[in-house]
C-alpha positions as CSV (number, residue, x, y, z in Angstrom):
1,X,68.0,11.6,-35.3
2,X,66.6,8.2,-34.9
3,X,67.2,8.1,-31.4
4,X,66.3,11.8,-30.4
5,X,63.4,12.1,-28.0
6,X,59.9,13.9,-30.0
7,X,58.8,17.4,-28.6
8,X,55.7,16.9,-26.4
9,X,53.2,17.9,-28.1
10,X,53.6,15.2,-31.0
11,X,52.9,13.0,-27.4
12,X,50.2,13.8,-26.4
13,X,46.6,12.5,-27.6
14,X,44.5,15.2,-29.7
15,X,41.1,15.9,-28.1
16,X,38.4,15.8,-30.7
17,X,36.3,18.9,-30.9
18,X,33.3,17.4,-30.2
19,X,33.8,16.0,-27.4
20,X,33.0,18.6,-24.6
21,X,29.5,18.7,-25.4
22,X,28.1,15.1,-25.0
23,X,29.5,15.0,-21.4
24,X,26.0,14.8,-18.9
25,X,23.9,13.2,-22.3
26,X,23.6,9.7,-19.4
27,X,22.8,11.8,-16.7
28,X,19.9,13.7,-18.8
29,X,18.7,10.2,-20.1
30,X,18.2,9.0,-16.6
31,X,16.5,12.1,-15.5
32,X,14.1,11.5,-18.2
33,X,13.8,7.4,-17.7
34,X,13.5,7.8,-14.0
35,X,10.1,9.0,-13.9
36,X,8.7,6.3,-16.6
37,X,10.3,3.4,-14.3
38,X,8.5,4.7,-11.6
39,X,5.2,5.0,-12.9
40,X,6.1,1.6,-14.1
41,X,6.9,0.3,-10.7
42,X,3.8,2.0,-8.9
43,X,1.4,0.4,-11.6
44,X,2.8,-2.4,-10.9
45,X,2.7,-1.7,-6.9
46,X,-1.0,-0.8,-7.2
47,X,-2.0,-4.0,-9.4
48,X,-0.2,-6.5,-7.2
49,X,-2.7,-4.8,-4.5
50,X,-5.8,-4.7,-6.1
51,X,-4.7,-8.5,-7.0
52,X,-4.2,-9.1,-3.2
53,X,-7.8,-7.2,-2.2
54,X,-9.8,-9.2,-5.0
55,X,-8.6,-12.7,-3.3
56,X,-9.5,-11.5,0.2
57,X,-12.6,-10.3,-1.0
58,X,-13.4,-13.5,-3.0
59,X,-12.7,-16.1,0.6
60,X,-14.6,-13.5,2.1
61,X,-17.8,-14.0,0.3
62,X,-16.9,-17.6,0.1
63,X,-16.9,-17.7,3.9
64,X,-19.7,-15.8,4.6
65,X,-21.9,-18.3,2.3
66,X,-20.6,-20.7,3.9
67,X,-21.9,-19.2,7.0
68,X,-25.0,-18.2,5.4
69,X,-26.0,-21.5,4.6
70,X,-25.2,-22.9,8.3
71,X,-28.2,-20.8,9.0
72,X,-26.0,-17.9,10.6
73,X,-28.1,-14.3,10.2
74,X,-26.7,-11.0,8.0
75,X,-25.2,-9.7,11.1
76,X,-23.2,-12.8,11.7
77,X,-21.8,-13.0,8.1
78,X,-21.0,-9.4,7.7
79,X,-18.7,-9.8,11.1
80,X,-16.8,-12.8,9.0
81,X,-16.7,-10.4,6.1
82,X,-14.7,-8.1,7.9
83,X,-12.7,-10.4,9.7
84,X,-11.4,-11.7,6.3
85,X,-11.8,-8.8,3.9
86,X,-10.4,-6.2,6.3
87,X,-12.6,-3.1,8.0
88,X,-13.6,-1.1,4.9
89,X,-15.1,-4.3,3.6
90,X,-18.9,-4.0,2.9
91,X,-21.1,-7.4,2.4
92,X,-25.1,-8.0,1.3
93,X,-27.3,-10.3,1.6
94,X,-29.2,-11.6,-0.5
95,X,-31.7,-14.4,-1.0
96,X,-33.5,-15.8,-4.5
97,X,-35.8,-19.0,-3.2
98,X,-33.5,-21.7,-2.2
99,X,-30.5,-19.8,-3.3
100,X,-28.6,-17.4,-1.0
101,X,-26.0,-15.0,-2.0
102,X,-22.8,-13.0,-0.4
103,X,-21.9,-10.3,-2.1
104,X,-18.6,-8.5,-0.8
105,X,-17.0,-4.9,-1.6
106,X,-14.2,-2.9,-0.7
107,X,-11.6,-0.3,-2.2
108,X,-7.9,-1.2,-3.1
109,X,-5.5,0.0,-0.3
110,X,-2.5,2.2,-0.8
111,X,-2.0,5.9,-2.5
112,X,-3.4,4.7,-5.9
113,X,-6.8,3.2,-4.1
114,X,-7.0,6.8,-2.5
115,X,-6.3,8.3,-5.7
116,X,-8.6,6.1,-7.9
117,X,-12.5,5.3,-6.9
118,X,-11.4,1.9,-7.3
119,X,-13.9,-0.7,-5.8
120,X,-14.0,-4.4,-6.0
121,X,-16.3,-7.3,-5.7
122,X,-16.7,-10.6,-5.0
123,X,-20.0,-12.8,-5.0
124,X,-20.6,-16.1,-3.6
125,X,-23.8,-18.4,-4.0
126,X,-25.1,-21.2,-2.0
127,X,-28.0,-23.1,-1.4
128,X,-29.8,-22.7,1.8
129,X,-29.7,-25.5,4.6
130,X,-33.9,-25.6,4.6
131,X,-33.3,-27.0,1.3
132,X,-31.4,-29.6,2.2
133,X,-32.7,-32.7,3.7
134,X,-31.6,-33.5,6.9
135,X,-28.7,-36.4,6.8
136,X,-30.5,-39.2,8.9
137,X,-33.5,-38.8,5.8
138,X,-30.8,-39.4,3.4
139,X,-29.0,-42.2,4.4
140,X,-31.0,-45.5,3.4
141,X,-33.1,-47.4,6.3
142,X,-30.5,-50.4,5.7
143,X,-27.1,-48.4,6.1
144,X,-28.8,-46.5,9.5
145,X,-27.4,-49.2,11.8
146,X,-23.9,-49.2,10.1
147,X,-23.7,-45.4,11.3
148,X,-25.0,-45.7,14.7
149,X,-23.2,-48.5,15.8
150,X,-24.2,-51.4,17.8
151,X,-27.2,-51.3,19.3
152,X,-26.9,-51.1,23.4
């Protein structure tokens, strides 16, 4: 009796009785993680853009200081402000006795931005050119003839 084969039944694995009803428990968990990752991802999404906007603003008010103090007019500037900080960009100008500011504001782009009154800013100073003196009256008289060269 050794030998003799078992009936099959005695073969076959039992089934617990529990079994049957955690089948689809991953499938519910990832229906309710899915939406937290991406909230997750479009936070993240909208902060790398507002990042992004508040760099272009900032070399936008840089550049339009720069501008500024070249002796260019408001007109002039904003047209560099919205060259660099895209077409929604507003600037202002702004001036406080020798010192002359750039100030520079605009929205964040993308479905958050629209979403969100989300506005940035950026403000640049700089010192006027009137100011300034002029190069030749700051240079001493002895170093004048290094600069120009050899007299003709």
């Amino acid at each position: 009796m050794n030998g003799a084969a078992s009936p099959p039944a005695a073969r076959r694995p039992r089934r617990r009785q529990g079994a049957d009803t955690c089948r689809g428990v991953v499938t519910a968990e990832f229906a309710v993680a899915l939406p937290a990752v991406l909230l997750l991802l479009a936070l993240l999404l909208a902060g790398s853009a507002a990042g992004v906007t508040q760099l272009r603003l900032e070399e936008a008010a840089r550049a339009g200081a720069r501008a500024l103090a070249r002796g260019e007019d408001a007109a002039a500037v904003d047209v560099i402000v919205r060259r660099l900080a895209g077409a929604s960009a507003a600037s202002a100008v702004a001036s406080d006795g020798g010192w002359l500011s750039v100030t520079v504001s605009g929205k964040v782009p993308g479905a958050v931005g629209a979403l969100l009154p989300w506005t940035l800013t950026a403000r640049a100073w700089t010192r006027g050119e009137s100011s300034v003196p002029p190069a030749a009256a700051r240079v001493p008289p002895a170093w004048r003839h290094q600069l120009q060269g050899p007299a003709a």
